[in-house]
KOLSE-574077 format. One record per atom (N, C-alpha, C): residue in one letter; x, y, z. Coordinates in pm, whole numbers, padded with zeros to 5 digits, always signed. Layout:
AXYZ/...
% end
This chain:
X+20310+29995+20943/X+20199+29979+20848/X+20233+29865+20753/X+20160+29788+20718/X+20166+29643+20612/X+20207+29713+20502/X+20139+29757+20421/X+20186+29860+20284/X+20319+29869+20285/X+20400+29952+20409/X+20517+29973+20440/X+20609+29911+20393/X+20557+29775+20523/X+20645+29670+20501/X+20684+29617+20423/X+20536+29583+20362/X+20559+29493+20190/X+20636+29558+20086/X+20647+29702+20141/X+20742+29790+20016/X+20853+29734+20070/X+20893+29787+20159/X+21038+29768+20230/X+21107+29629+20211/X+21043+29536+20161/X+21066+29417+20193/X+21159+29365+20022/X+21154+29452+19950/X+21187+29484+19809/X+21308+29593+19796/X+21403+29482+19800/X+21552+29618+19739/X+21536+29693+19595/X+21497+29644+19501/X+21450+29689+19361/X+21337+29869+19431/X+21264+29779+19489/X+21157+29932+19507/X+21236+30044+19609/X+21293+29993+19710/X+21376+30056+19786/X+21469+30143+19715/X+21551+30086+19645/X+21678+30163+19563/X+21599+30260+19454/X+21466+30245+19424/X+21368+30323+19354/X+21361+30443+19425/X+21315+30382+19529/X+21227+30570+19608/X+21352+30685+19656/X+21477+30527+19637/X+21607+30665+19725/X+21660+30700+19564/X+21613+30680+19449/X+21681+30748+19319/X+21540+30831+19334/X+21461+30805+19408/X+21365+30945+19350/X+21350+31013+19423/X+21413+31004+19542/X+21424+31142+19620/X+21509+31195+19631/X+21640+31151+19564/X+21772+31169+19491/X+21735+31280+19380/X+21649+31250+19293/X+21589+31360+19177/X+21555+31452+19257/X+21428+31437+19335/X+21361+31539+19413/X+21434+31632+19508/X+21553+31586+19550/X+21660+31696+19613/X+21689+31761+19519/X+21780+31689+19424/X+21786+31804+19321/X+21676+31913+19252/X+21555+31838+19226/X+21493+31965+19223/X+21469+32083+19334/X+21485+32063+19441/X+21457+32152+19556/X+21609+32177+19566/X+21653+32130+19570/X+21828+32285+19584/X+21798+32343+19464/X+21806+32322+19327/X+21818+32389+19267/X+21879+32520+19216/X+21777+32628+19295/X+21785+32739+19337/X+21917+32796+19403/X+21932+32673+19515/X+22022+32751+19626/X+22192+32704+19555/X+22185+32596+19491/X+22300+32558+19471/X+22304+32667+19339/X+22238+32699+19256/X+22272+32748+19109/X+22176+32904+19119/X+22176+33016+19216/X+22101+33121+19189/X+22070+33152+19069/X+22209+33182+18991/X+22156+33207+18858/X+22055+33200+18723/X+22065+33246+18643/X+21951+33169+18529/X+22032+33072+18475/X+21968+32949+18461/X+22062+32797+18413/X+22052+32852+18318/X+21956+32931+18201/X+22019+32923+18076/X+22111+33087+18052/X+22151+33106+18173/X+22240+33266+18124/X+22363+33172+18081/X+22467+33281+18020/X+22608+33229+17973/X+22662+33223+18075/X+22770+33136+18081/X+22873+33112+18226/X+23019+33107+18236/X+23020+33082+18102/X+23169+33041+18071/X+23186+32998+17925/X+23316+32961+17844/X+23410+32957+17771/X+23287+32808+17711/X+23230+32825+17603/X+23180+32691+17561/X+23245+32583+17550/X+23143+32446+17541/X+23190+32295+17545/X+23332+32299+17621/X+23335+32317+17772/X+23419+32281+17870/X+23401+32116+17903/X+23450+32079+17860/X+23467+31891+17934/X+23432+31927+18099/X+23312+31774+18110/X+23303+31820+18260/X+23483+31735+18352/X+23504+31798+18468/X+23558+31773+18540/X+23686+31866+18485/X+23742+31948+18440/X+23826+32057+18376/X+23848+32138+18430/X+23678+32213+18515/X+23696+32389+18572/X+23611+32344+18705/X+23626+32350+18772/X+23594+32335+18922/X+23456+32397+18922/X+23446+32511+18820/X+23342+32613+18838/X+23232+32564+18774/X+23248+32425+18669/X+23146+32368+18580/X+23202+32217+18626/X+23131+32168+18747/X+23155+32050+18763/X+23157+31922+18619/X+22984+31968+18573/X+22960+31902+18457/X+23004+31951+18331/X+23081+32092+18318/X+23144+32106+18220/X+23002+32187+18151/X+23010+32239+18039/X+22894+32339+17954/X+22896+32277+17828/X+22779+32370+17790/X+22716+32354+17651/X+22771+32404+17470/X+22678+32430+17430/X+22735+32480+17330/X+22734+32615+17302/X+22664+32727+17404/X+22677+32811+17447/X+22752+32910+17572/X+22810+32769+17606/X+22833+32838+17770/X+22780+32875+17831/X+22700+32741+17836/X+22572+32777+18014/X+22599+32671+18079/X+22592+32621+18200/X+22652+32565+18306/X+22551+32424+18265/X+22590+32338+18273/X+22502+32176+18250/X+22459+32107+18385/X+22540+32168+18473/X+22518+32131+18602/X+22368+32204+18634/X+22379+32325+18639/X+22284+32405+18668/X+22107+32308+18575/X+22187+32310+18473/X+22072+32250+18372/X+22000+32148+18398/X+22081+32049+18461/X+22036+31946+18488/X+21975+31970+18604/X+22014+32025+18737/X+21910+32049+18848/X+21821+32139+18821/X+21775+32206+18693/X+21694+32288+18715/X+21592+32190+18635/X+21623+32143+18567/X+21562+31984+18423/X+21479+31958+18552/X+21574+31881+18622/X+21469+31812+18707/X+21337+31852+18766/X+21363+31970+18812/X+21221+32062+18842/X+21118+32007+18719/X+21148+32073+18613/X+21067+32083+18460/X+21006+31950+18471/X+21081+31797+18485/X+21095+31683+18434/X+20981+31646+18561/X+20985+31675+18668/X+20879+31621+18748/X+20753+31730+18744/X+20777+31846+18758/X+20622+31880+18708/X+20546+31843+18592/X+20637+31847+18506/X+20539+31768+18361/X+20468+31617+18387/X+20572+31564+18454/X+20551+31398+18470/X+20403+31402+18579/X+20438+31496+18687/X+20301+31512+18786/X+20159+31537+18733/X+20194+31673+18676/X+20045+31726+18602/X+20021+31642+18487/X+20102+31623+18410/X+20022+31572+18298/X+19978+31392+18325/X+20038+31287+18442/X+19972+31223+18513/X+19853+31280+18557/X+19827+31332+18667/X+19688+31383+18708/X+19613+31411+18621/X+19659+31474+18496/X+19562+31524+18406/X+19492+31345+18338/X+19615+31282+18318/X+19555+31177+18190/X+19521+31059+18311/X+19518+31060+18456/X+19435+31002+18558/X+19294+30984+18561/X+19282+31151+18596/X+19132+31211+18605/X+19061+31200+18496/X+19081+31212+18346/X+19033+31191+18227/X+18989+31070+18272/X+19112+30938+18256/X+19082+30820+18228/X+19001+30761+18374/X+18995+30780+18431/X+18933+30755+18550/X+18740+30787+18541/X+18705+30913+18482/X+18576+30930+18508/X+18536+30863+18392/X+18571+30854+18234/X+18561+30822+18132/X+18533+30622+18145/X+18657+30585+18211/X+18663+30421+18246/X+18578+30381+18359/X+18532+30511+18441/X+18404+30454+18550/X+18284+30500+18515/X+18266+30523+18377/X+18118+30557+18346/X+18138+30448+18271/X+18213+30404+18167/X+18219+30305+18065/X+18175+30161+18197/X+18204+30146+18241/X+18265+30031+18349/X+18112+29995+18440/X+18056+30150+18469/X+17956+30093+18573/X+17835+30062+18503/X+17823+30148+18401/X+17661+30184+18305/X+17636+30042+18247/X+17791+30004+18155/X+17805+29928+18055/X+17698+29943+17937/X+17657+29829+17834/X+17582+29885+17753/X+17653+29935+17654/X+17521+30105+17620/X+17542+30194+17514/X+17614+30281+17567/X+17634+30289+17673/X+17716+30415+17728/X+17869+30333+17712/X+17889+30196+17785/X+18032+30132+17737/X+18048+30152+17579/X+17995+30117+17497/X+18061+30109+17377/X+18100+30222+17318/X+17976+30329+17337/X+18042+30489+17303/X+18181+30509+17332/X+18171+30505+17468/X+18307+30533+17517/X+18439+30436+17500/X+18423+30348+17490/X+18546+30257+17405/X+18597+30317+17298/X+18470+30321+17230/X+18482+30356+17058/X+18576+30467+17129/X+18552+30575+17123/X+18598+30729+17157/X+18745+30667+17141/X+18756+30588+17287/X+18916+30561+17344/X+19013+30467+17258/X+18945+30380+17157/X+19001+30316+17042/X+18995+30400+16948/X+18951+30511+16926/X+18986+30631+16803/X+19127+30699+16853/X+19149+30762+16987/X+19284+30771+17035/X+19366+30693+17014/X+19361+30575+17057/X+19464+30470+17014/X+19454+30449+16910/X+19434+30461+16800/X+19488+30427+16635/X+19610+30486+16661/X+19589+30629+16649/X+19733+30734+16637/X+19809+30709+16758/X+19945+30670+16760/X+20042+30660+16834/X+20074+30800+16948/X+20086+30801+17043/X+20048+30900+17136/X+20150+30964+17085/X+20239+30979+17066/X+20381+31050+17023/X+20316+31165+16886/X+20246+31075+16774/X+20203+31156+16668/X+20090+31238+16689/X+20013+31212+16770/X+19903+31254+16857/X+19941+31402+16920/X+20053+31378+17003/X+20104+31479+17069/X+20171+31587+16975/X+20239+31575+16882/X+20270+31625+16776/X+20201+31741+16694/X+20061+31667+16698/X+19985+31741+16664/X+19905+31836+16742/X+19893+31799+16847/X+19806+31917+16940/X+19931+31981+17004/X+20111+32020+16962/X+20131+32053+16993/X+20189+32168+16845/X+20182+32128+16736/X+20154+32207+16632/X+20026+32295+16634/X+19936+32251+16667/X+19794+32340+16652/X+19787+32468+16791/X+19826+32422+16908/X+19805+32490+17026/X+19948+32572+17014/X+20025+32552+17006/X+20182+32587+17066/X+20255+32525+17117/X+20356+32548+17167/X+20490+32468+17226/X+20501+32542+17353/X+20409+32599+17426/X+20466+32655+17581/X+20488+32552+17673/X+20518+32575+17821/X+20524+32454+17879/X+20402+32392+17936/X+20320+32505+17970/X+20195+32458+17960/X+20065+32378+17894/X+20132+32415+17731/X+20056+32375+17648/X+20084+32203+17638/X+20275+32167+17661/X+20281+32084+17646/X+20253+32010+17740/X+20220+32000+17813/X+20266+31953+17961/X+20070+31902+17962/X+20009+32008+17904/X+19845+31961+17902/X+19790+31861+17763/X+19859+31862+17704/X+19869+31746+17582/X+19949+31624+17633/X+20032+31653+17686/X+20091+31476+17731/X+19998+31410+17762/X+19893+31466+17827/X+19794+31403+17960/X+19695+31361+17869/X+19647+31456+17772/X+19551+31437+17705/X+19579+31307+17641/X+19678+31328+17575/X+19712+31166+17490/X+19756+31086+17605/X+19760+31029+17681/X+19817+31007+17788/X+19681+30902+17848/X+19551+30947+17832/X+19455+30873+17930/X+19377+30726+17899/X+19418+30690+17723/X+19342+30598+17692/X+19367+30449+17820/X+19480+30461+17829/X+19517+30310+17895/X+19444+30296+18020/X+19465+30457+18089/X+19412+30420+18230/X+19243+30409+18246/X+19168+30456+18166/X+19049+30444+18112/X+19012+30276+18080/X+19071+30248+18009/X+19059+30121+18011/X+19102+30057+18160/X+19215+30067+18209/X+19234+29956+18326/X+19133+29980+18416/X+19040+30140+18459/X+18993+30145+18525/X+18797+30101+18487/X+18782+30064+18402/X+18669+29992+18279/X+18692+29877+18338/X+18802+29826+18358/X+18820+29664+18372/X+18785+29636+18494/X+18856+29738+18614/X+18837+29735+18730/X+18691+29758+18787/X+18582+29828+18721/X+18473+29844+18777/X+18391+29785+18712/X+18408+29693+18580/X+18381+29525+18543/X+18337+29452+18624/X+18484+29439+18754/X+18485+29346+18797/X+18438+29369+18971/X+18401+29520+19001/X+18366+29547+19078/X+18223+29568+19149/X+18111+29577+18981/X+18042+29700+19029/X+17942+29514+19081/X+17957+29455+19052/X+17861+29307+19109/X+17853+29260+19200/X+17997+29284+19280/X+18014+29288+19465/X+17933+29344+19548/X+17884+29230+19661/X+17841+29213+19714/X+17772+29368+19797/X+17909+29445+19832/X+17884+29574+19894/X+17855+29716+19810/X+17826+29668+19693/X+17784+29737+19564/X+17605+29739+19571/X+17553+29605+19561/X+17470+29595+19590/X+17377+29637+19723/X+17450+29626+19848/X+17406+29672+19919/X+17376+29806+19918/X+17491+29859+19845/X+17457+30023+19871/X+17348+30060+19778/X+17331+29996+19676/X+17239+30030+19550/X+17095+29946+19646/X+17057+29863+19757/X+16936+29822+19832/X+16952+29962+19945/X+17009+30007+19963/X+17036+30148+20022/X+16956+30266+19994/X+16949+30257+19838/X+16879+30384+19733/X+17035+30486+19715/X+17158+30450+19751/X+17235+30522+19713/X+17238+30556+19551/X+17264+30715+19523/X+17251+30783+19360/X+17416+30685+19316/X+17337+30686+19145/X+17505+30641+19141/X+17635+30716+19139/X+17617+30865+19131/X+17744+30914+19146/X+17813+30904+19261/X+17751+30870+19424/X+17788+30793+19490/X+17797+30691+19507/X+17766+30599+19416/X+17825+30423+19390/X+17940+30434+19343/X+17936+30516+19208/X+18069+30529+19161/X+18203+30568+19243/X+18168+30674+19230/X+18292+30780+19311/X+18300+30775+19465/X+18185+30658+19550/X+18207+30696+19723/X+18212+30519+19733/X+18202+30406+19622/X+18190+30313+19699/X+18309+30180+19585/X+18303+30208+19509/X+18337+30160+19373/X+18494+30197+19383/X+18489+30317+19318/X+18633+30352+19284/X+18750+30331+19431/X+18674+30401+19538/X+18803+30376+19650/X+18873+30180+19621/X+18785+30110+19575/X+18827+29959+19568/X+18931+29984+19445/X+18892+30075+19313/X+18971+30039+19205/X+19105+30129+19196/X+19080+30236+19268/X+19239+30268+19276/X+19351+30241+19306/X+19379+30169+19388/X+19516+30081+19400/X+19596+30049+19279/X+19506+29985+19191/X+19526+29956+19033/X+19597+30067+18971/X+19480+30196+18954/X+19507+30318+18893/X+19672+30388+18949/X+19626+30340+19077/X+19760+30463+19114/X+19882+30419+19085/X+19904+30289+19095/X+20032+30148+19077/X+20102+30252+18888/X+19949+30229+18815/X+19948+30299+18656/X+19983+30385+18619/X+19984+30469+18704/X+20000+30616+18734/X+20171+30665+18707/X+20249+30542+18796/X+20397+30581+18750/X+20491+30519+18620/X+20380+30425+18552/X+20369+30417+18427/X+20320+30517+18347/X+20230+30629+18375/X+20195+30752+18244/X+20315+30826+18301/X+20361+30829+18427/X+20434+30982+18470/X+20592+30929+18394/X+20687+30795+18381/X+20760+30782+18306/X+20736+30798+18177/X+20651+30742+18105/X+20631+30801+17965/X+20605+30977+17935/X+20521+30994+18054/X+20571+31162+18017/X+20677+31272+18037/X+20736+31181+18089/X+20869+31222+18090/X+20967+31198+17945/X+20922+31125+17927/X+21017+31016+17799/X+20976+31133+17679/X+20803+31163+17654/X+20784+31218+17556/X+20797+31339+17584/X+20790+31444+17688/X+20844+31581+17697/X+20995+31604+17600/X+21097+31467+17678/X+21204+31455+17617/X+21215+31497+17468/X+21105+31366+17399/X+21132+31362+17268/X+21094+31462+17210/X+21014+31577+17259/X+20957+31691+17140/X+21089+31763+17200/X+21148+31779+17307/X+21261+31904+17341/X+21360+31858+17281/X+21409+31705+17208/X+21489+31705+17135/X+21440+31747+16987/X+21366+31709+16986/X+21300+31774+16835/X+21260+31948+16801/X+21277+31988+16902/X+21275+32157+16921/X+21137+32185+16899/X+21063+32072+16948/X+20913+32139+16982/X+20893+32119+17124/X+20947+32136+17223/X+20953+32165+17307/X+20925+32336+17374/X+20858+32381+17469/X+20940+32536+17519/X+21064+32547+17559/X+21164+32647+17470/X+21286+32672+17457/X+21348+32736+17514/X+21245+32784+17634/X+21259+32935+17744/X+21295+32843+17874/X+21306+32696+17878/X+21296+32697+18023/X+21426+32576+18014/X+21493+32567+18136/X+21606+32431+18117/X+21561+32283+18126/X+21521+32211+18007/X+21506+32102+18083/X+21588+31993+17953/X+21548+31854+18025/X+21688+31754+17999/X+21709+31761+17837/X+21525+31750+17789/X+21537+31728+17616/X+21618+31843+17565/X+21561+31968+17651/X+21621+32080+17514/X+21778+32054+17520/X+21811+31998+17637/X+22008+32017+17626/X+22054+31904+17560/X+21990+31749+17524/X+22019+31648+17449/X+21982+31697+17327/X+21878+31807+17283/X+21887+31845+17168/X+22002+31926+17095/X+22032+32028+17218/X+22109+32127+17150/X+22281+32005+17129/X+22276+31945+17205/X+22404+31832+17209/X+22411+31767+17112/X+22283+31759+17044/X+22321+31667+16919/X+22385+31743+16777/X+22407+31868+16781/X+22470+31933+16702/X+22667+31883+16693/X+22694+31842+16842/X+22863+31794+16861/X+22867+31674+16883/X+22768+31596+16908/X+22785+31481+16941/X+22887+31381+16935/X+22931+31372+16833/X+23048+31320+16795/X+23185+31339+16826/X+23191+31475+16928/X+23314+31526+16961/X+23292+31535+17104/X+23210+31635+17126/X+23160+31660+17289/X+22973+31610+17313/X+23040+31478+17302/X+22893+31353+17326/X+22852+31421+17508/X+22987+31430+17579/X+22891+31403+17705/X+22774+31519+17705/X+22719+31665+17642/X+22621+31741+17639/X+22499+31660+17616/X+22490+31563+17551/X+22365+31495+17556/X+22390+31361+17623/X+22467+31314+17667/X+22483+31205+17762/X+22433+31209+17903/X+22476+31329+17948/X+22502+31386+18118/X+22309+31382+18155/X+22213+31447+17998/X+22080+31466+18071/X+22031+31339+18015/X+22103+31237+17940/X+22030+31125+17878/X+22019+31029+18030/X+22143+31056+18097/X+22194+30981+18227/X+22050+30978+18338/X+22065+31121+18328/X+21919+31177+18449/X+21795+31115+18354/X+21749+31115+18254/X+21644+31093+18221/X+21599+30972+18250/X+21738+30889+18229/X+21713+30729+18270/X+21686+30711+18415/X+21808+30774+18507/X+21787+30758+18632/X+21638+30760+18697/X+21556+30869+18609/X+21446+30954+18655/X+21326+30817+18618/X+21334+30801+18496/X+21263+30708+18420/X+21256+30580+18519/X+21354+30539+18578/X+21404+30395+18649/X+21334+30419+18760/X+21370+30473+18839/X+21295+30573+19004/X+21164+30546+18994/X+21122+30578+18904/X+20959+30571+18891/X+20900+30438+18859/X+20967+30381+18783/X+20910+30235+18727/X+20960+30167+18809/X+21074+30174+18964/X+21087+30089+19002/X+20953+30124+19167/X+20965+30239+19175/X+20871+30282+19239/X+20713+30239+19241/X+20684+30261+19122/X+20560+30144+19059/X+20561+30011+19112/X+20635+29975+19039/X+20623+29809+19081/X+20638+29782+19250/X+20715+29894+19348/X+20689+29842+19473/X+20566+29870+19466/X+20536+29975+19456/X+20377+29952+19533/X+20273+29865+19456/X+20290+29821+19356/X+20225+29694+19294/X+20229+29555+19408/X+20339+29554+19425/X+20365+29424+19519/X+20299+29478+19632/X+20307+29578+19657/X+20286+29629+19820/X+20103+29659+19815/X+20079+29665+19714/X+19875+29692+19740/X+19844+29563+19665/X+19916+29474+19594/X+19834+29336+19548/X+19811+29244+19662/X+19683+29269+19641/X+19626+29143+19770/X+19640+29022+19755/X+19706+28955+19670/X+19693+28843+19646/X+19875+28798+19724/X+19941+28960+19752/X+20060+28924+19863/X+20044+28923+19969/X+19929+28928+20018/X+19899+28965+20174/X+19920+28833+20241/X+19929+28736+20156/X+19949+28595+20295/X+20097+28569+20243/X+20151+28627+20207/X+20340+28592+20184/X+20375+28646+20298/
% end
């Protein structure tokens, strides 16, 4: 397949998809390698990793296994990054293809709307609908997304800008096609390539900001993932740094995987590479 190729043809995107299916193993052993509850006690607190055979990565400040933590993080760290993508996709997607095709009074409404989001910094944004709703994982995980959709709303505004005047647009509209099938059956299949490339741009940032409320202890505190253990780490830091190092490590790894993942398939669906 061309797509394929054009990925393959990129060591940067390559060394991407094998750190992210590198994550994604770890989330799927998980289980089998660590039965236990990652956050039960395990042992003798702040063990240096490489010390006890039994805590490869060495423990916390409780004596719960970091190893365990970190493969179970990962689970946490990609469902948040998934759903709350899809969530701030689908927002920005129907929102940026009504703005995009109608234009007009219906575009400016909807700008306006999406430039009232963007004043507030998505971080303070999130903050707040995670003070008002709660801190479950659900709750948070459905606020990332929410703050999460202005951008793709816009790219996908831009994209059906520049779409809806083509040639095979028109035809379908000399057709009598309704527009919710212009939009959604003839339009958008052209503008997603764009969207989806974007897509592993919201799913790293929601990863990044899950992080930052679980270091800030607005996170849910019931489940293992990377922020809450860089949080609880920052209590020793200065003595036993690697507790928040070991998930700062994965976060990056995780963060990198994806953004390098992005950019292959940027190269690999921009048509403007198809004669390289």
């Amino acid at each position: 397949m061309e797509v394929v190729r054009r990925y393959a043809r990129s060591p940067a995107a390559v060394f991407g998809i094998v750190l992210l299916v590198a994550v994604v193993a770890m989330a799927a052993s998980a289980g089998w390698l660590f039965p236990r509850d990652p956050l039960s006690l395990a042992g003798r607190p702040l063990i240096w990793p490489f010390q006890n055979p039994r805590f490869p990565l060495g423990t916390d400040n409780s004596g719960r296994d970091i190893a365990a933590q970190i493969f179970y993080g990962a689970r946490i760290s990609l469902l948040i990054g998934l759903v709350a993508t899809a969530i701030a996709i689908a927002i920005g997607i129907v929102i940026g293809a009504l703005a995009g095709f109608y234009g007009g009074t219906v575009d400016t409404v909807l700008m306006r709307v999406t430039e009232a989001f963007q004043t507030l910094p998505n971080f303070l944004l999130l903050l707040v609908l995670v003070a008002v709703f709660g801190s479950t994982l659900t709750t948070v995980t459905i606020a990332i997304g929410v703050v999460s959709w202005p951008a793709p709303a816009r790219l996908t505004r831009a994209e059906f800008l520049s779409l809806r005047n083509r040639e095979f647009v028109q035809a379908a509209q000399t057709l009598g096609l309704k527009d919710a099938k212009l939009i959604f059956g003839e339009i958008l299949p052209n503008a997603l390539p764009s969207v989806i490339v974007y897509a592993s741009v919201v799913m790293a940032v929601a990863i990044l900001l899950e992080s930052a409320l679980a270091f800030l202890k607005l996170s849910d505190p019931n489940v293992a993932s990377w922020g809450n253990l860089i949080g609880l780490g920052r209590d020793v830091l200065r003595v036993q740094w690697y507790v928040s190092a070991i998930p700062g490590i994965a976060i990056l790894v995780t963060v990198l995987a994806v953004s390098l993942v992005g950019q292959g398939l940027n190269d690999a669906l921009n048509p403007r590479l198809k004669g390289r």
